[in-house]
C-alpha positions as CSV (number, residue, x, y, z in Angstrom):
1,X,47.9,-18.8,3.2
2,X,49.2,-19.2,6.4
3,X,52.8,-18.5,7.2
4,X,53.7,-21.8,8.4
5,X,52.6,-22.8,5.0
6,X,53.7,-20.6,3.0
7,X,57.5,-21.5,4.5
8,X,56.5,-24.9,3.6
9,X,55.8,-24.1,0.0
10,X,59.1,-21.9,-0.1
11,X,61.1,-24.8,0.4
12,X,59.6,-26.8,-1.4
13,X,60.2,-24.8,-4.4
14,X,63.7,-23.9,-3.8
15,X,63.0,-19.9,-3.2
16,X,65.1,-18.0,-0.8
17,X,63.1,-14.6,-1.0
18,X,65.2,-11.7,-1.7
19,X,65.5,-8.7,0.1
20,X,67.2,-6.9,-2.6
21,X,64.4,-8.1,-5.3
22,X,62.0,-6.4,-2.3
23,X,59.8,-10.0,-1.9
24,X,57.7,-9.3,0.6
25,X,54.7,-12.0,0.8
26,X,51.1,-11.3,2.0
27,X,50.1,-13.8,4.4
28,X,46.9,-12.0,5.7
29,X,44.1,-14.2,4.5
30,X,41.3,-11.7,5.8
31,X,43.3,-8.4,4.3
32,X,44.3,-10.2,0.9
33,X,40.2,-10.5,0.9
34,X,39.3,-6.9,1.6
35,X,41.6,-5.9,-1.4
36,X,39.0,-7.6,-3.7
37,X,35.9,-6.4,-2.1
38,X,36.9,-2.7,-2.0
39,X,38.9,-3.6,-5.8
40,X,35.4,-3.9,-6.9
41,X,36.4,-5.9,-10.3
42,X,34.4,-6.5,-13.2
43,X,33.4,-9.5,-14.7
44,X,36.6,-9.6,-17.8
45,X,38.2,-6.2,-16.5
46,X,41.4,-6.2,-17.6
47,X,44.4,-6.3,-14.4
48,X,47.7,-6.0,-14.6
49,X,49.4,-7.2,-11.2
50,X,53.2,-7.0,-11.2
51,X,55.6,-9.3,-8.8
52,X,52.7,-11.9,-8.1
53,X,54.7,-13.7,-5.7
54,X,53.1,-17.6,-4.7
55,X,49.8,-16.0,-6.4
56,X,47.6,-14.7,-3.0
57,X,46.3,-12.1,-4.3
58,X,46.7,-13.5,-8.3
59,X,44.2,-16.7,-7.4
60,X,42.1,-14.1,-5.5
61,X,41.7,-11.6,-8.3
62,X,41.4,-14.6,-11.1
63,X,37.9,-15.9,-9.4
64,X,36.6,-12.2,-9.0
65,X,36.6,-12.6,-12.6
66,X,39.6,-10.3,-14.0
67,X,41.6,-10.8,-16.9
68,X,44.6,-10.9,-15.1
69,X,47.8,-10.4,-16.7
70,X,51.1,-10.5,-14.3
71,X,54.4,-9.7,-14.2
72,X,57.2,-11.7,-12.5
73,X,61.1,-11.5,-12.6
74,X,61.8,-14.3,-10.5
75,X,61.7,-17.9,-12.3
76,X,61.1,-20.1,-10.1
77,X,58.0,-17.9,-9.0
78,X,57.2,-17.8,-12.7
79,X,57.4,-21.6,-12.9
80,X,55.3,-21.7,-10.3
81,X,52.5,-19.8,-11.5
82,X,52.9,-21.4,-14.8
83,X,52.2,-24.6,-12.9
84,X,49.5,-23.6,-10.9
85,X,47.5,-19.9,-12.5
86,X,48.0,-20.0,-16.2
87,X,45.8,-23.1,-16.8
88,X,42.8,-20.7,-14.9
89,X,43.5,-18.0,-17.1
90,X,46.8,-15.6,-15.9
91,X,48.6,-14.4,-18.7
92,X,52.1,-14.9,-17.8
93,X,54.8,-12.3,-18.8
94,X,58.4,-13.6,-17.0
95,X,60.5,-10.5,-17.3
96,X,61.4,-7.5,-15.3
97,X,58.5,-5.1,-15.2
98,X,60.9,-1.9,-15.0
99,X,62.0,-2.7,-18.8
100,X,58.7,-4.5,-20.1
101,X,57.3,-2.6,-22.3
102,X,54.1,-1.5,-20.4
103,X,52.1,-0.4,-23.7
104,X,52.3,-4.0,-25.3
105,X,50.8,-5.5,-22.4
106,X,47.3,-5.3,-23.3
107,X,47.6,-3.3,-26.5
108,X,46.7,0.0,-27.6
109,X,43.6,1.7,-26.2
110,X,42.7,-0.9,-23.2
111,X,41.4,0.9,-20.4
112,X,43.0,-1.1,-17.4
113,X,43.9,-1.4,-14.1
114,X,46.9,-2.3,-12.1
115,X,46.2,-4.1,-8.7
116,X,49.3,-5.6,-6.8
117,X,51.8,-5.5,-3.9
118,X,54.4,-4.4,-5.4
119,X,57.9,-5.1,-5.2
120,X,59.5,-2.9,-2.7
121,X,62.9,-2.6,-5.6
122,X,60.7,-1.4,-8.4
123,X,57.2,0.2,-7.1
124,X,58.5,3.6,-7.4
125,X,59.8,2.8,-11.5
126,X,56.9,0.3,-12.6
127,X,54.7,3.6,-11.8
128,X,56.7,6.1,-13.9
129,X,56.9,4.3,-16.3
130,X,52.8,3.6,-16.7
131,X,52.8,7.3,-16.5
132,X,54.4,7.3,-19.5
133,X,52.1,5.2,-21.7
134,X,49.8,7.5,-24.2
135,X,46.9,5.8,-21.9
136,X,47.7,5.5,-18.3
137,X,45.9,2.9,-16.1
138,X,42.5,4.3,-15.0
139,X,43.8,3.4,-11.3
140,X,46.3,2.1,-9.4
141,X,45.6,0.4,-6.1
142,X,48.8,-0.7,-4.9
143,X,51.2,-1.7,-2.1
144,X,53.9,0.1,-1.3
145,X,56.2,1.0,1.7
146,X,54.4,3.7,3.7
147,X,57.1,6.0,3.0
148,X,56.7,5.9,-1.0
149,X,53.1,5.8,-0.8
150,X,53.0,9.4,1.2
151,X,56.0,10.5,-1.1
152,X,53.4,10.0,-3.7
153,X,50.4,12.5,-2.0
154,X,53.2,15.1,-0.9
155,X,52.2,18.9,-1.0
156,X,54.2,21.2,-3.2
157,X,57.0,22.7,-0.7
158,X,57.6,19.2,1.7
159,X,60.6,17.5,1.6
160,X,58.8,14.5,0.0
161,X,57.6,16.6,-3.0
162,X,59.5,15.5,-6.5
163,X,58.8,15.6,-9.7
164,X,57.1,12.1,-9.8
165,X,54.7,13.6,-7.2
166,X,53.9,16.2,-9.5
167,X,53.6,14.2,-12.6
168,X,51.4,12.0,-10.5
169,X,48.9,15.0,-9.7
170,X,48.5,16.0,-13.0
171,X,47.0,12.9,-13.9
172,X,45.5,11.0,-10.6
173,X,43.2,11.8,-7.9
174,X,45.2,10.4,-4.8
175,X,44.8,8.3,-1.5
176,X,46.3,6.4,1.1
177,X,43.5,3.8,1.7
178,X,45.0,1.6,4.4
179,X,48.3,1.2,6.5
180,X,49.9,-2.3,6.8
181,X,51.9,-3.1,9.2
182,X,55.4,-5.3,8.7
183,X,53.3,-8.8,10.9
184,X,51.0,-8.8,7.6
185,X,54.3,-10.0,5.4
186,X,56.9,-12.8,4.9
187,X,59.4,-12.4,5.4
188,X,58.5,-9.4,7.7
189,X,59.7,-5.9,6.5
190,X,61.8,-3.3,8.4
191,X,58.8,-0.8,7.4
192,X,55.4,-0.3,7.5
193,X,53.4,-0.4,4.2
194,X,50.5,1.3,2.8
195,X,48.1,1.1,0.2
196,X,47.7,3.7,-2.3
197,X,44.5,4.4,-4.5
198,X,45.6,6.0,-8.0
199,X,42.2,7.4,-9.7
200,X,42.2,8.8,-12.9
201,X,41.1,12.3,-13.6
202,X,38.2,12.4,-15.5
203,X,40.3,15.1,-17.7
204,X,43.9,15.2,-17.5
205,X,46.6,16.2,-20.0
206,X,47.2,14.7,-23.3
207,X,50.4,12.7,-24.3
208,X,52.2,15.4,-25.8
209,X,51.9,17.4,-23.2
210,X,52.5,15.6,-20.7
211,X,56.1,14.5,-22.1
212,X,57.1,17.9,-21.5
213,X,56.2,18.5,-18.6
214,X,57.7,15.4,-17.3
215,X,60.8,16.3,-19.0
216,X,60.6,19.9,-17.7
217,X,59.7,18.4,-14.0
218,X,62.7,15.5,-13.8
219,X,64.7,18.4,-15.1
220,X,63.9,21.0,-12.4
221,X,64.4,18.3,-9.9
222,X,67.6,17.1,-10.5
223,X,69.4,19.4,-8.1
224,X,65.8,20.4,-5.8
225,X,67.1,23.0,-4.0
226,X,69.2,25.2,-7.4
227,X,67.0,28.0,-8.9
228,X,64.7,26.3,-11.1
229,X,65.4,28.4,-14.3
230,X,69.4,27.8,-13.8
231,X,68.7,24.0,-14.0
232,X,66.0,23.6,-16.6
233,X,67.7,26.4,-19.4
234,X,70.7,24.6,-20.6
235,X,67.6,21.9,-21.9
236,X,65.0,24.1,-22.7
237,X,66.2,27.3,-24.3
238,X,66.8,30.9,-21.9
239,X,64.0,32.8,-23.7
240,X,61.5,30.3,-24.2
241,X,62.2,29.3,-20.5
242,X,61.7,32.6,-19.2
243,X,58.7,33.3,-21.4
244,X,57.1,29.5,-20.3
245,X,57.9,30.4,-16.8
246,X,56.4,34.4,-17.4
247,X,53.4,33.2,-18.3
248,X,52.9,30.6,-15.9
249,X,53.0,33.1,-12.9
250,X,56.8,31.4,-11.8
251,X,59.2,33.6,-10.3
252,X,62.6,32.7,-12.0
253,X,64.3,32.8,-8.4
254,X,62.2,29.8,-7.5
255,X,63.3,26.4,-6.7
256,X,61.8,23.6,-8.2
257,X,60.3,21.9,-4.9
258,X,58.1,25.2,-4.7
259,X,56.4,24.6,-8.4
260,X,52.9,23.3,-7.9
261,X,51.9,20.7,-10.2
262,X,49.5,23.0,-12.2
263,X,52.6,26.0,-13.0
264,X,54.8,22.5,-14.1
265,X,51.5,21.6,-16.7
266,X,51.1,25.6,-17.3
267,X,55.0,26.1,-18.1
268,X,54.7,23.0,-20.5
269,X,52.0,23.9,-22.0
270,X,53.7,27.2,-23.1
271,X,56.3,25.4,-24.5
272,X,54.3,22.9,-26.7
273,X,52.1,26.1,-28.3
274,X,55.6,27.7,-29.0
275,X,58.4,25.5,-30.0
276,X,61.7,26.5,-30.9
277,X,62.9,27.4,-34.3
């Protein structure tokens, strides 16, 4: 859709977009096309796509066959696609996809994808939480400001290294497939974006496991630069602390930004195999 268009079909429908709702449009006809060839969908593969916008990318991924279901917080947009996508096959869920309940979108046990530009406001949270669900999204190909998108391949000791990075790595191959710049949007961003490619390890760590660790990881993180072992103690026990971190090779003097990914998984693993009395 062109942008002159686009503005048209704005106000039309009423919308002012938000900044602080991070509605960003695509209005890159030739790019919005590219997605979908290197998406590479399958005939009834199931796609989530959250803040779908005026439906670019939705109609796009919709004829490449997916079984597209979307998230979007806005109502007018909602109304809109209700209007316009629904009757070719979107599943609609109108809500706010930080508090939707990600494992009752498609049920327990589907193998999908997520696809989507995603809201500046909520990128970084719609993705912790899907790491959350017993069965995380085989991948993620998603749009996000360039700065989150590198914040999500950081290396262990970088200033953009956090304990969403390192529950990330634990479960997803990742990277940065393109750059977009801000002329690509509208309204046009302060930032550039970037499009990140999420691939799921062919073995990563089961559910159980991977709750502590992401409990031991947000933990440790909450003051970066304090001693790991002073911060994570109070939740996790002295002894069984200094044991999990003993056996994981961790110095106890270490701070949490200098953990890699695979002593965070180690450390929780310890835990799990010996839980407190």
């Amino acid at each position: 859709m062109k942008k002159t268009d686009l503005i048209k079909l704005i106000e039309k429908l009423g919308i002012a977009p938000s900044k602080k709702l991070g509605q960003n449009f695509l209005i890159d006809d030739q790019f919005l096309d590219w997605i979908i060839r290197h998406a590479d969908i399958q005939l009834g593969e199931p796609i989530l796509e959250v803040g779908p916008g005026l439906g670019a990318l939705t109609g796009r991924l919709l004829a490449a066959g997916a079984r597209l279901t979307a998230i979007e917080f806005d109502r007018k947009l909602a109304e809109y696609m209700r209007n316009t996508l629904v009757p070719r096959g979107l599943v609609l869920i109108e809500g706010d996809a930080c508090k939707v309940k990600m494992e009752s979108v498609f049920g327990p046990g589907v193998d999908f994808r997520v696809i989507s530009n995603l809201p500046y406001s909520a990128g970084t949270i719609v993705v912790a939480n899907l790491l959350d669900l017993a069965l995380p999204p085989k991948e993620m190909l998603i749009m996000l400001q360039k700065e989150v998108a590198y914040r999500f391949c950081a290396e262990t000791g970088s200033d953009d290294y956090s304990a969403l990075t390192a529950r990330i790595a634990t479960i997803y191959d990742t990277s940065i497939v393109k750059t977009i710049p801000p002329d690509l949007f509208y309204p046009r961003p302060e930032i550039d974006s970037a499009i990140i490619s999420l691939k799921r390890k062919e073995v990563y760590p089961d559910f159980e496991l991977r709750k502590i660790m992401s409990r031991l990881a947000r933990t440790a993180f909450a003051h970066r630069r304090k001693k790991m072992f002073k911060q994570t103690a109070s939740v996790f026990g002295t002894e069984p602390l200094a044991a999990a971190m003993a056996s994981a090779g961790v110095d106890p003097d270490i701070r949490a930004e200098r953990v890699t990914p695979e002593q965070f998984l180690a450390m929780a693993q310890y835990l799990l195999d010996h839980p407190q009395a």
